[in-house]
DONUPA-449202 format. One line per field, with one value per residue (C-alpha): z, y, x; residue number from 1; residue in one letter. Coordinates in nm, 2 decimals. Example, Ala and Ser with C-alpha at 12.3 -4.5 7.8 and 13.67 -1.06 7.14 Angstrom:
BEGIN
pz <- (0.78, 0.71);
py <- (-0.45, -0.11);
px <- (1.23, 1.37);
papa <- (1, 2);
kelo <- (A, S);
// end
This chain:
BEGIN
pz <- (2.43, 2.75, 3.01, 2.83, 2.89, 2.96, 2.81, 2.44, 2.12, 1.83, 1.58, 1.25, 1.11, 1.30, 1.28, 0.85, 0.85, 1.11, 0.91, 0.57, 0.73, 0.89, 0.55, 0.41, 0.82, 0.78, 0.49, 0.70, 0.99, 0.82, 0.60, 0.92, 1.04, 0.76, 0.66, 0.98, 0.92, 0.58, 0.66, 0.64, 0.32, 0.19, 0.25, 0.09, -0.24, -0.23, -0.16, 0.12, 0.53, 0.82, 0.89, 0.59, 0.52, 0.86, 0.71, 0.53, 0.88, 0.99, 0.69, 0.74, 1.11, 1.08, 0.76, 1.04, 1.32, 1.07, 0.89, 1.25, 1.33, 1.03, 1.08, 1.36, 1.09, 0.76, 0.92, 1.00, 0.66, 0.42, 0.59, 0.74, 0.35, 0.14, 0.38, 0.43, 0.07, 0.01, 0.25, 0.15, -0.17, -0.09, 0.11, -0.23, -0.47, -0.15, -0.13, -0.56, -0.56, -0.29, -0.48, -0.83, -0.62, -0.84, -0.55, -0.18, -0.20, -0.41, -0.17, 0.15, -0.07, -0.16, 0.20, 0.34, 0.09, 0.28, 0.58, 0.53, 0.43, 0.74, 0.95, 0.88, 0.87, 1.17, 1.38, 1.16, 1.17, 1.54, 1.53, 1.26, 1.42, 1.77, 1.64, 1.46, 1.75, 1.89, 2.28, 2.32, 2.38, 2.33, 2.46, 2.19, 1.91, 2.02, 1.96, 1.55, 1.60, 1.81, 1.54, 1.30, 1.60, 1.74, 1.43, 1.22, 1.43, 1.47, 1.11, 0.94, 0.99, 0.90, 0.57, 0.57, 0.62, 0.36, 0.09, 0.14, 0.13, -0.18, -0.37, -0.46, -0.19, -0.41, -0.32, 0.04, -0.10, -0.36, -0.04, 0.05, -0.27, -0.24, 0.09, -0.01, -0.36, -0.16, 0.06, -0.17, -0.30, -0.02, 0.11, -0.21, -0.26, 0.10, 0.30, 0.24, 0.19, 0.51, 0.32, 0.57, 0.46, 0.19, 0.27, 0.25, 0.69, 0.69, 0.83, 0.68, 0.96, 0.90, 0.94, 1.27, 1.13, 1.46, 1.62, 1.35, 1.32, 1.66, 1.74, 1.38, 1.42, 1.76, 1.74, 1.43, 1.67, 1.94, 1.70, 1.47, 1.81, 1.96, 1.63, 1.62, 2.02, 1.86, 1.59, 1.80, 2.07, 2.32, 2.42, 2.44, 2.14, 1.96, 1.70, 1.96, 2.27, 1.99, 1.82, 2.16, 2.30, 1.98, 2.03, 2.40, 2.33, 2.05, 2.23, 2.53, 2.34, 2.13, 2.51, 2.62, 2.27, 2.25, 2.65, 2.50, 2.17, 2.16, 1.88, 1.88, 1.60, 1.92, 2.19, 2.50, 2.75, 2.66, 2.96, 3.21, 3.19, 3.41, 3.13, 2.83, 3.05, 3.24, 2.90, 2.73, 3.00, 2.99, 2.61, 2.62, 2.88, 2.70, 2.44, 2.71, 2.80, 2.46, 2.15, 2.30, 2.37, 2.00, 1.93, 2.13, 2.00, 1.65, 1.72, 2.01, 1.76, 1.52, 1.70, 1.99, 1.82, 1.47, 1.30, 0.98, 0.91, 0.80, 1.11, 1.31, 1.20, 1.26, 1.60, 1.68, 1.52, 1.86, 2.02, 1.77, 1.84, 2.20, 2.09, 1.90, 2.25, 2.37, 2.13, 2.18, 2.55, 2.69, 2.45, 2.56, 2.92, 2.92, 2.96, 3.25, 3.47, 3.31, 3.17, 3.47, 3.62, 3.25, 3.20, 3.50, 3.45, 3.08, 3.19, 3.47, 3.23, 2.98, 3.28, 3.40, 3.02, 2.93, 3.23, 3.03, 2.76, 3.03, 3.17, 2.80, 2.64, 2.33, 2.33, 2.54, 2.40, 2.12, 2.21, 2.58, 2.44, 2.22, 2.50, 2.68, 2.36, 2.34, 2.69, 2.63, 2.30, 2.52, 2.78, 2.48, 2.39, 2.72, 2.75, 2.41, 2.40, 2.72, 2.71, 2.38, 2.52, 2.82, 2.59, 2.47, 2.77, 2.83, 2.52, 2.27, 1.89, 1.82, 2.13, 1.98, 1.66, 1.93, 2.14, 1.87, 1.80, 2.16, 2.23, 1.88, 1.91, 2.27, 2.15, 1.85, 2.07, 2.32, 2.14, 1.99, 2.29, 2.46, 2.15, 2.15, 2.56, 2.49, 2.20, 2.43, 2.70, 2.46, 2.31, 2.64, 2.79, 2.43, 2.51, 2.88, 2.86, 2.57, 2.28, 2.50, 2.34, 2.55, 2.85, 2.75, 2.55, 2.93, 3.09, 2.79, 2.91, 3.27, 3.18, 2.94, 3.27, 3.48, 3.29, 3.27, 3.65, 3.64, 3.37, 3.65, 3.87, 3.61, 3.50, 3.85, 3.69, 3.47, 3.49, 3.63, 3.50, 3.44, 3.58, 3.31, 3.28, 3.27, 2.90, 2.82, 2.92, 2.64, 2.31, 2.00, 1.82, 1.59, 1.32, 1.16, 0.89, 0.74, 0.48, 0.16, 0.18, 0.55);
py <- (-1.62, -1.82, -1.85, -2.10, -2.41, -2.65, -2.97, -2.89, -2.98, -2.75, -2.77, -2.86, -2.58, -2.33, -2.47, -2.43, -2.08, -1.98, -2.10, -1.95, -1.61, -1.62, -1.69, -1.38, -1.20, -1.31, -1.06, -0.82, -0.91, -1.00, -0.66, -0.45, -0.64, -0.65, -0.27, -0.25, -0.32, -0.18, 0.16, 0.31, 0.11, 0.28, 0.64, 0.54, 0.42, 0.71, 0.94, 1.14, 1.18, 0.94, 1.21, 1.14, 0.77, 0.73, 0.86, 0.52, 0.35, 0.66, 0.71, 0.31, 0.34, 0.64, 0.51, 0.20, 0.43, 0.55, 0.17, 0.02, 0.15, 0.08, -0.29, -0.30, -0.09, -0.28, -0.58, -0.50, -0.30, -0.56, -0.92, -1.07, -1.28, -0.90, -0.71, -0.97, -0.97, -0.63, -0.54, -0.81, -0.71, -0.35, -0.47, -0.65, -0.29, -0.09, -0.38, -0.39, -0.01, 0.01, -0.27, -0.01, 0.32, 0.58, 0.83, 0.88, 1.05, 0.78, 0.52, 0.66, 0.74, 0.34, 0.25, 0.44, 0.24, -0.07, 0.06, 0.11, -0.25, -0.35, -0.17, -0.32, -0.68, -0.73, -0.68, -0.88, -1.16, -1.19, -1.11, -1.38, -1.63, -1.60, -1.55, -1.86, -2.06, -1.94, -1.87, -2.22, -2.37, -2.03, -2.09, -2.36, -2.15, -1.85, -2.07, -2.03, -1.69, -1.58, -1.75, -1.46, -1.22, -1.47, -1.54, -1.21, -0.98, -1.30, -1.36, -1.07, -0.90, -1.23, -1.23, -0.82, -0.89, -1.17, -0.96, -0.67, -0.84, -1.06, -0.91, -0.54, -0.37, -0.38, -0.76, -0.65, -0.54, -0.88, -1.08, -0.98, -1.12, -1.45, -1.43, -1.18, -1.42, -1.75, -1.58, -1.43, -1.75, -1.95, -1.69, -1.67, -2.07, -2.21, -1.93, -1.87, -1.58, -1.42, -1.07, -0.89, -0.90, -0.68, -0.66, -0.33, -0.44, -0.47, -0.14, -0.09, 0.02, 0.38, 0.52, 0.67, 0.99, 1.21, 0.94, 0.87, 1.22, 1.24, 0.84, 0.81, 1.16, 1.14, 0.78, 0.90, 1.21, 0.99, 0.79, 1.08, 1.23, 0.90, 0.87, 1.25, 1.13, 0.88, 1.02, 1.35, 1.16, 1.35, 1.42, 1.81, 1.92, 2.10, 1.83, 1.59, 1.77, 1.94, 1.60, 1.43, 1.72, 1.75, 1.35, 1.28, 1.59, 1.42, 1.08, 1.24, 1.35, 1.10, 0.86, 1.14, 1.09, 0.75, 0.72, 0.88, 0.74, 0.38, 0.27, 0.40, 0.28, 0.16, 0.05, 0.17, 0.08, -0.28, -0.16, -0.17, -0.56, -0.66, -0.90, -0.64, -0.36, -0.57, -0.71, -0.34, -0.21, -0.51, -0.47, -0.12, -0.12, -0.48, -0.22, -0.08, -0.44, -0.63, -0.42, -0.16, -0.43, -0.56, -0.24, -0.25, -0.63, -0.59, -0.23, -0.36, -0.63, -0.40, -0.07, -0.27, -0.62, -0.44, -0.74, -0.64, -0.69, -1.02, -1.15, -0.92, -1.08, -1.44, -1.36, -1.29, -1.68, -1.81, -1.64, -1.70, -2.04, -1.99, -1.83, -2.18, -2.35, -2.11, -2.17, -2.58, -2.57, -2.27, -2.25, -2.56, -2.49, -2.11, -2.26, -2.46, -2.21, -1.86, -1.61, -1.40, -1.67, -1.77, -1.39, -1.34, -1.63, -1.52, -1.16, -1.27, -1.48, -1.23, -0.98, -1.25, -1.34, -0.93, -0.93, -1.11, -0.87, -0.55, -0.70, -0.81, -0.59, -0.63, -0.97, -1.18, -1.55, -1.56, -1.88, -1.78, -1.48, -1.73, -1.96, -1.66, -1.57, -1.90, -1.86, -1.45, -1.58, -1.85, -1.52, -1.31, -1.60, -1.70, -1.30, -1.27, -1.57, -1.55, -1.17, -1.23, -1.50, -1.26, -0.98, -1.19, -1.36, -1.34, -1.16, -1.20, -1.23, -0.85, -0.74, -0.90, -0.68, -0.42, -0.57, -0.65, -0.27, -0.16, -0.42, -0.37, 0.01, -0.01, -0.22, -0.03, 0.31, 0.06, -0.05, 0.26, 0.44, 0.18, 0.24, 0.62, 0.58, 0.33, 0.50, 0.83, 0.68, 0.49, 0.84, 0.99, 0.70, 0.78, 1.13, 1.08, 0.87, 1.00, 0.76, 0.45, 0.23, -0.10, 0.09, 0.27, -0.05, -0.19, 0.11, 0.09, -0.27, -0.22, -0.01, -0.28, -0.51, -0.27, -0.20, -0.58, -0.62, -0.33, -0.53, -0.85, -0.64, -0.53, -0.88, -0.97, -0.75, -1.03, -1.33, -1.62, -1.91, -1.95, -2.22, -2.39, -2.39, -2.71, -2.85, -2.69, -2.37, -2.34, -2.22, -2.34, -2.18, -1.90, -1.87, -1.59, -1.76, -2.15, -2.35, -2.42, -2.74, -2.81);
px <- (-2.67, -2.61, -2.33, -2.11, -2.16, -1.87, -1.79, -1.93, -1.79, -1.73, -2.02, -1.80, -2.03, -1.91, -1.56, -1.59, -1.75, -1.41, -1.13, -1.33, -1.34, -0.98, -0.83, -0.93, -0.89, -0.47, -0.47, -0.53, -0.31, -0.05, -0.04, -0.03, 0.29, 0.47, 0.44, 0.52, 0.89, 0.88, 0.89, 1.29, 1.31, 1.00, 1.16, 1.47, 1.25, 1.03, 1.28, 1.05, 1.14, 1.07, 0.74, 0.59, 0.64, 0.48, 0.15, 0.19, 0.07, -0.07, -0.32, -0.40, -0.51, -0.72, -0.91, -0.95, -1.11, -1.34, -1.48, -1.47, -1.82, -1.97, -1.96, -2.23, -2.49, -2.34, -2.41, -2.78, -2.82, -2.65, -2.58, -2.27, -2.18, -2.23, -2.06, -1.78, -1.72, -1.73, -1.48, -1.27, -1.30, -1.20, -0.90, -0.79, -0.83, -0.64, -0.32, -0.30, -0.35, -0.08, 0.18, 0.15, 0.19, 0.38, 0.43, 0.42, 0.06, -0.05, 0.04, -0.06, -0.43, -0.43, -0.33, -0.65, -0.87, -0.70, -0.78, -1.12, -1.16, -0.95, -1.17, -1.47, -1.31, -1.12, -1.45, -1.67, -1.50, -1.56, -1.91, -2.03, -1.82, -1.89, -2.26, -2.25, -2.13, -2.47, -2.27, -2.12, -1.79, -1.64, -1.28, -1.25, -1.37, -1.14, -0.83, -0.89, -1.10, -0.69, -0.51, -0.43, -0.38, -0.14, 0.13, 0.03, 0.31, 0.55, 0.52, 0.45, 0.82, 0.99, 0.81, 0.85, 1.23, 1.28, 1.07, 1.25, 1.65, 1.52, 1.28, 1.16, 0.90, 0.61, 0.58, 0.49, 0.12, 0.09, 0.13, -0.24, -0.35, -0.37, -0.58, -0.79, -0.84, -0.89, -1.08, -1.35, -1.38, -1.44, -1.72, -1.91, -1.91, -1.98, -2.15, -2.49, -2.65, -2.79, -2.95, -3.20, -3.54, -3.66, -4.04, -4.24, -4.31, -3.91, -3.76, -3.41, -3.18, -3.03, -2.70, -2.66, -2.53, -2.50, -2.36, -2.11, -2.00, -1.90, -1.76, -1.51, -1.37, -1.31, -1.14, -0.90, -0.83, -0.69, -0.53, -0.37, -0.23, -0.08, 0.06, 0.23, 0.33, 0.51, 0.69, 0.77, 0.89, 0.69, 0.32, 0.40, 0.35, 0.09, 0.04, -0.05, -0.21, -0.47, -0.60, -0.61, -0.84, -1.06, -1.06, -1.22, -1.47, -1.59, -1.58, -1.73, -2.00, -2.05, -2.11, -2.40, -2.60, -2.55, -2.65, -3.06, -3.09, -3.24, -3.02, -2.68, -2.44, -2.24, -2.44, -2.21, -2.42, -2.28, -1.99, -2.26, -2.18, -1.91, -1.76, -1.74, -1.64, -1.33, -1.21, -1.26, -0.99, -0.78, -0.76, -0.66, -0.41, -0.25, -0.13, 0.11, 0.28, 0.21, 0.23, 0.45, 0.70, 0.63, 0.78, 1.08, 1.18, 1.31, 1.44, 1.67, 1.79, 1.88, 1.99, 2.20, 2.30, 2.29, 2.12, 1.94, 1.55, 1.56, 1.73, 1.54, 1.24, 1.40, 1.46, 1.12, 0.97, 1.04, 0.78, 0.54, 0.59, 0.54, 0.21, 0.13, 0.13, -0.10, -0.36, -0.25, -0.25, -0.48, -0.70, -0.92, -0.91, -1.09, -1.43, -1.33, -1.13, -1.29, -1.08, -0.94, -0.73, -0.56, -0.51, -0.35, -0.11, -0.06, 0.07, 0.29, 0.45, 0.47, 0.62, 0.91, 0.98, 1.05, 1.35, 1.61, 1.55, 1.61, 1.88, 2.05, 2.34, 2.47, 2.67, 2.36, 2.34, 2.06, 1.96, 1.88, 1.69, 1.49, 1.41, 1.26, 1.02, 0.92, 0.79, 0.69, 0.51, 0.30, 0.21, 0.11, -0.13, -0.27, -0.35, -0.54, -0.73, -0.99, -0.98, -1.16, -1.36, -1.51, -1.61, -1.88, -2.02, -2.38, -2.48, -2.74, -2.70, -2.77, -2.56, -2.22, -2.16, -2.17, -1.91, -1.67, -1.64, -1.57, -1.30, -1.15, -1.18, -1.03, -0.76, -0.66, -0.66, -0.45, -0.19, -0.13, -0.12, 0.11, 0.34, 0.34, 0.42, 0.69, 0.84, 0.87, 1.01, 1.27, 1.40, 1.41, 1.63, 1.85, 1.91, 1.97, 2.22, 2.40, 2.35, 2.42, 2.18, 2.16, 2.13, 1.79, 1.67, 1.68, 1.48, 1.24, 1.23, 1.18, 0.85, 0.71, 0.76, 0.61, 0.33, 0.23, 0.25, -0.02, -0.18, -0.21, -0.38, -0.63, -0.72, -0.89, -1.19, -1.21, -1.49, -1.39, -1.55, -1.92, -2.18, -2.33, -2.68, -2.93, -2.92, -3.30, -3.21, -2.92, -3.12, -3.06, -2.74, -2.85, -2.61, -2.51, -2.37, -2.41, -2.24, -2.43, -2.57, -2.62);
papa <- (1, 2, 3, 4, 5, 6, 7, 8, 9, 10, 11, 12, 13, 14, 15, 16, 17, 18, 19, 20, 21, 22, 23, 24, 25, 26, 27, 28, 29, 30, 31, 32, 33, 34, 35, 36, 37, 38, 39, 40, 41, 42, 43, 44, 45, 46, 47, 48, 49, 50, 51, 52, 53, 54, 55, 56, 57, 58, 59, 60, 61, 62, 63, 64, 65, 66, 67, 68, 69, 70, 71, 72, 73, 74, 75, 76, 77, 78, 79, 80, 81, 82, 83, 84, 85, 86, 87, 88, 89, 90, 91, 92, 93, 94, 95, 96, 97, 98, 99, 100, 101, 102, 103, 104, 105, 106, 107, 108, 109, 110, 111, 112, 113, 114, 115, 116, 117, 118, 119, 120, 121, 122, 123, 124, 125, 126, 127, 128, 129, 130, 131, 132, 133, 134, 135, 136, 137, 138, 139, 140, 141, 142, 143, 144, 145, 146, 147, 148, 149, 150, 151, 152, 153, 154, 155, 156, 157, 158, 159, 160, 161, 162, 163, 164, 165, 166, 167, 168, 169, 170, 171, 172, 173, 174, 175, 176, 177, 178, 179, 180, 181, 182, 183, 184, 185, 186, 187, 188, 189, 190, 191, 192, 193, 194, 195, 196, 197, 198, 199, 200, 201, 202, 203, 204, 205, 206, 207, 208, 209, 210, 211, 212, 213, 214, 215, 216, 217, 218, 219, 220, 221, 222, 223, 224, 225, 226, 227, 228, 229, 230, 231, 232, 233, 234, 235, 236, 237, 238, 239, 240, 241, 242, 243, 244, 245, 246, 247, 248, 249, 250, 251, 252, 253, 254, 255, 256, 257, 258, 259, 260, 261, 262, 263, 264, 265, 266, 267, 268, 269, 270, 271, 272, 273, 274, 275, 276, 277, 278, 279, 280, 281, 282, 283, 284, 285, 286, 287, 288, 289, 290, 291, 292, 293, 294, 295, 296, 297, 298, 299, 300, 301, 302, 303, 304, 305, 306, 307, 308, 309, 310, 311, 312, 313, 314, 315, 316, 317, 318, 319, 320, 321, 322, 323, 324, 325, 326, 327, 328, 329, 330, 331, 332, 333, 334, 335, 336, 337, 338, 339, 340, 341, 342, 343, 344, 345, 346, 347, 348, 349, 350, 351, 352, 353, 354, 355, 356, 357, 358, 359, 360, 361, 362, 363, 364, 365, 366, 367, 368, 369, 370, 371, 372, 373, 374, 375, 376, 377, 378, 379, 380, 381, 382, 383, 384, 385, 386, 387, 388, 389, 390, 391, 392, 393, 394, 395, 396, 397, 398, 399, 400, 401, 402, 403, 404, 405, 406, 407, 408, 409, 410, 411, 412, 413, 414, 415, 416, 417, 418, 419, 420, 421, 422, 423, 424, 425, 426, 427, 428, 429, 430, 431, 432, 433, 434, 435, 436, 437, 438, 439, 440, 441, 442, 443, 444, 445, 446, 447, 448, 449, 450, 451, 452, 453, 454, 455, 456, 457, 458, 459, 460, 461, 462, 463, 464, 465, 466, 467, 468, 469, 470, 471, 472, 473, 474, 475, 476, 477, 478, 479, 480, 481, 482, 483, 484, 485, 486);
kelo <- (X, X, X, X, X, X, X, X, X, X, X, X, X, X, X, X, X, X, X, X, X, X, X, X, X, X, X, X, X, X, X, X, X, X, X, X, X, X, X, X, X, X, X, X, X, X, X, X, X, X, X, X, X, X, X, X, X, X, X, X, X, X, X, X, X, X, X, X, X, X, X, X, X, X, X, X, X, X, X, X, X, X, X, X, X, X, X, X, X, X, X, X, X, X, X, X, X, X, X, X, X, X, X, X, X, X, X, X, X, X, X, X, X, X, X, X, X, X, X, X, X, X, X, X, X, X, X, X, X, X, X, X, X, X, X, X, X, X, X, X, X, X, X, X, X, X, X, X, X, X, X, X, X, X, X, X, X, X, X, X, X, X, X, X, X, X, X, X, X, X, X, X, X, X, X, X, X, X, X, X, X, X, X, X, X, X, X, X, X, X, X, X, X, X, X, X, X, X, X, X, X, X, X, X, X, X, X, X, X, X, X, X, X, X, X, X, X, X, X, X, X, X, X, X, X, X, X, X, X, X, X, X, X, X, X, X, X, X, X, X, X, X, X, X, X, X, X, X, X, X, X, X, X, X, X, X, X, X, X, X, X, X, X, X, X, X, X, X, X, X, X, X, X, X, X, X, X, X, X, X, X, X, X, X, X, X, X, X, X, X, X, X, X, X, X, X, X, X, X, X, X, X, X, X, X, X, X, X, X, X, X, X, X, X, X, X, X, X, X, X, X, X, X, X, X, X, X, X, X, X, X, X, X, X, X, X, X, X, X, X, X, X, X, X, X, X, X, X, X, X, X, X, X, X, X, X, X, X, X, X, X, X, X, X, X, X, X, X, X, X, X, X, X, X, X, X, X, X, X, X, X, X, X, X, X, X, X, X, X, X, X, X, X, X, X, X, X, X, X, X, X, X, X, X, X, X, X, X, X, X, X, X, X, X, X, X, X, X, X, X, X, X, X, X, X, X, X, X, X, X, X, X, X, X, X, X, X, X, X, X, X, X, X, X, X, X, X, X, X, X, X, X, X, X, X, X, X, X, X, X, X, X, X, X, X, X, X, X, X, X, X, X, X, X, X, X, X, X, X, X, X, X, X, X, X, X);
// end
């Protein structure tokens, strides 16, 4: 894959096979967010704690950590269409198992099965799109590959909200139906079969075992202890320090055999390349400043304004409007001014957009507040967009399933490490000023804006933008996956 080349239009190939994968990718998306808001209702209906309904996301994010991985080898081993379809497919069993759960264990064992769909998905869909674009016009074609990424949180709690006021939670798992039915549909009529070759001179690619053993655990580790941090409301606790020490061992040494094998499941010496490794730490640390704060939104609507879910999921529409802009506005303009300089005007906006929030109380006009997520939204969006974009600069067709993994593994770890963090620092500011809600929503606030000034300074890692090379020297795209017919 070349430097991208400026001034070229979408192939309307490339632009078919994105929007048939993203119908099916807003299943997952959207399921995420709306559990997300589901969860106190859940306890009530199941009659369990807050500690184990949280196994509900829990369960779902390590079954993630695990599948993620397995999309570089599944790819290889089965094609981009099977593999698509299966895991779609497997999303579709998890969310039906999940809508007829009888019990708690029953739903936390069909939320895993989601999970490991999910997993295998979200980093897919990247790869055989960005592959079928064959390296050009990149900052165009992240505007639909964003798309889900961009209205899935804004969305999902609105829907979350209105399902749970009006109708009975099971409807928050048939939601993910009709995507994941449209979306098998679309795959198996109008993208064409890419199988590996099945000669005896073939070599089927194996399972990475080793490196497996040690890259999954270690990631659900991390993930299961930032999880416990978050629920505990504290990182010193036995049932967070232990996970995140078994975690970076097995991480550790899952980087020193993957540094002398050839072919590692995860080829980490990908972060050798400026533009992979600045996006990879951009990524993570977005989860402090972006998600954490995704966290803090609805909770200060309802703890401090005492709205219900519904309206706290109204409330946050505005800024995925703002993120709409983005996608209208920014999107087009990453291949002529690079991703560092959009980046770093997307996360000072997102910084001076949080202020009003730290500086709100109780009885702060809701239309002001909207007005400023309007403008946070179109931050969020000018982060997410080129960061994407400069994780897969300069890479070859077989290099891009392994990027996909590290920036979706970093970002996963990310966010919920930003989220643990934030949720700490939120209980602490609770308990140190005596049950005085707005006053630690605005401290909680003032970190979120701290940590997205830090984020500015990261994003001058970032590429800026990249000379185009002569016409001949641009190879022909390679697509990973073509329409029937073409």
């Amino acid at each position: 894959m070349a430097d991208i080349p400026q001034g070229d239009r979408l192939d309307p190939k490339v632009v078919r096979t994105a929007l048939i994968l993203i119908v099916g990718g807003m299943a997952v998306i959207f399921d995420t967010t709306i559990v997300s808001v589901a969860l106190h209702t859940l306890a009530l209906k199941m009659h369990t704690s807050v500690a184990t309904i949280q196994w509900v996301t829990t369960g779902y994010l390590l079954a993630l950590g695990i599948a993620v991985p397995l999309s570089t080898w599944g790819l290889r081993r089965f094609g981009g269409k099977r593999l698509w379809m299966f895991a779609l497919a497997t999303f579709l069993v998890g969310s039906i198992g999940s809508s007829l759960a009888w019990n708690i264990g029953s739903l936390i064992g069909w939320r895993v099965v989601q999970g490991i769909g999910g997993g295998i998905m979200l980093p897919l869909m990247a790869t055989l799109i960005f592959q079928a674009a064959g390296g050009r016009s990149l900052g165009k074609l992240v505007t639909y590959v964003a798309l889900p990424a961009l209205l899935g949180p804004i969305l999902g709690p609105l829907a979350g909200g209105a399902i749970l006021t009006h109708l009975s939670w099971r409807f928050l798992f048939w939601v993910n139906v009709p995507f994941c039915g449209a979306g098998l549909l679309l795959a198996w009529r109008y993208l064409a079969s890419d199988a590996p070759a099945t000669t005896a001179v073939a070599r089927k690619p194996k399972v990475d075992l080793p490196g497996l053993l040690l890259l999954a655990p270690g990631t659900v580790a991390i993930l299961l202890g930032l999880a416990n941090a978050g629920t505990s409301a504290g990182f010193g606790h036995f049932d967070v320090i232990v996970p995140l020490v078994i975690g970076v061992a097995l991480l550790a040494g899952f980087v020193a055999y993957a540094l002398r094998r050839s072919e590692p499941i995860v080829e980490i010496r990908l972060l050798a390349r400026r533009p992979v490794a600045s996006s990879s730490v951009v990524l993570f640390f977005s989860g402090f400043s972006l998600y954490g704060a995704m966290l803090l939104m609805p909770l200060y609507y309802q703890d401090v304004r005492g709205a219900t879910a519904l309206t706290a999921g109204i409330m946050l529409v505005p800024q995925g409007v703002g993120s709409v802009l983005s996608r209208l506005v920014a999107g087009s303009k990453i291949d002529k001014y690079g991703s560092r300089s959009i980046t770093l005007l997307g996360f000072v906006i997102v910084a001076a957009s949080t202020v009003p929030f730290a500086l709100a109380g109780a009885h702060t006009s809701e239309w002001l507040l909207a007005l400023w997520m309007v403008i946070r939204g179109f931050g969020l969006g000018c982060v997410t967009m080129p960061v994407m974009v400069a994780a897969y600069i300069g890479l070859d067709k077989e290099q891009i399933p392994h990027s996909s993994v590290l920036t979706r593994t970093t970002q996963q770890v990310g966010a919920s490490f930003g989220t643990a963090v934030l949720a700490v620092i939120l209980e602490e500011a609770i308990a140190s000023h005596h049950g005085a809600l707005a006053d630690a929503f605005d401290i909680a606030f003032w970190w979120s804006i701290g940590f997205s000034v830090a984020a500015v300074l990261l994003s001058l890692w970032l590429p800026g933008p990249q000379r185009p090379r002569p016409a001949e020297a641009v190879p022909a795209a390679q697509p990973a996956l073509l329409v029937d017919g073409d």
